[in-house]
C-alpha angles and dihedrals in degrees: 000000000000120000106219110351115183110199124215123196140183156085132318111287097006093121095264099135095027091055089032089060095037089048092050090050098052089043100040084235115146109245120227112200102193096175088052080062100048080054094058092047086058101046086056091052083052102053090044093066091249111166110249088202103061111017112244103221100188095058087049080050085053087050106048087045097047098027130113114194112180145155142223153181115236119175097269108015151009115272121199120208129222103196086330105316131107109257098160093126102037096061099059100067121121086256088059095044092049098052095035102097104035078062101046079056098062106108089221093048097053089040090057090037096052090050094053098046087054092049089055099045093059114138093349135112107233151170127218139173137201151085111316102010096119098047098034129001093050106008096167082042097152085227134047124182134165119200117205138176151162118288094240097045095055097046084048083054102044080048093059099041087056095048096054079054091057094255128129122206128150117247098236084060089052090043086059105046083056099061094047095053090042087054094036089053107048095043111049120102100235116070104330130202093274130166105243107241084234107041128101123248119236119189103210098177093105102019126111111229092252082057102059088039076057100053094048094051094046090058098040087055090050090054092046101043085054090052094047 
């Protein structure tokens, strides 16, 4: 079990991993990111030759079954390891961003997710950020906070975050995949993006990262000053 787990939800682009890094930096917190790993799980799928048009539910079986997901702390930043090798960069291509939520939604795949995050947040504190983290992955989760933001501003955001990686991409085709992952998302039956009843609601539109890093602190020292 995890010691102090603070739970970030929300939609695609709307600041989760950026604050929830930033957050884990200033707090010397670990910081889980569970969609990272959902991405790895994809990519997986990809390279396997899995059909992106009908799931093929036995290869995702294989997966589950042959598959090591990990993280881990490097100097500057977070890898994620794909069976022991460094795929931080390779999950984040527009394939794997297209195809990344039909297969989160699968029930088998969070199931397997949600096992192996918990694994890896064990006594730790720790801050994550997703979809369902607050309702299902870390319900008692100290700290509940759902990130929200205007759909152009994400997408301009998401733009921005793949060119620095070297990837193009127009902003009507990120503006779409948006919509699609917001609609995916909400809407599937397992675990949906869904505001937990407790958190607490950010409004990222018009905020600088450092002040949503801000926010979230601030809310964090509040708790534990109450508890000390």
């Amino acid at each position: 079990m995890a010691k102090f787990v603070i739970a970030i939800d929300g939609g695609a682009g709307a600041g989760k991993s950026t604050t929830a890094k930033g957050v884990a930096g200033r707090i010397g917190f670990f910081y889980l990111d569970t969609g990272a790993m959902y991405r790895a799980a994809t990519l997986k799928y990809l390279l396997n030759g899995g059909n992106t048009n009908t799931i093929d539910h036995a290869l995702i079986q294989k997966i589950i079954d042959s598959t090591a997901i990990d993280l881990k702390q490097g100097s500057s930043r977070l890898i994620v390891c794909l069976d022991g090798r460094d795929v931080t960069d390779e999950i984040r291509t527009p394939e794997v961003s297209r195809f990344v939520s039909p297969l989160s939604a699968i029930p088998m795949v969070r199931e397997w997710m949600v096992a192996v995050q918990r694994k890896i947040a064990e006594g730790k504190n720790i801050v994550c950020e997703g979809r369902d983290i607050g309702t299902v992955v870390f319900p008692d989760a100290q700290v509940k906070v759902f990130m929200k933001a205007d759909l152009v501003a994400r997408a301009q955001r998401r733009q921005k975050e793949m060119k620095e990686k070297g990837i193009q991409v127009k902003l009507d085709d990120v503006l779409a995949n948006l919509r699609f992952r917001d609609k995916y998302d909400s809407n599937r039956d397992h675990s949906p993006l869904k505001q937990a009843e407790d958190a607490i609601v950010i409004n990222t539109t018009h905020l600088t990262i450092e002040q949503e890093i801000d926010q979230v602190v601030a809310i964090v020292e509040k708790l534990r000053t109450k508890q000390d």
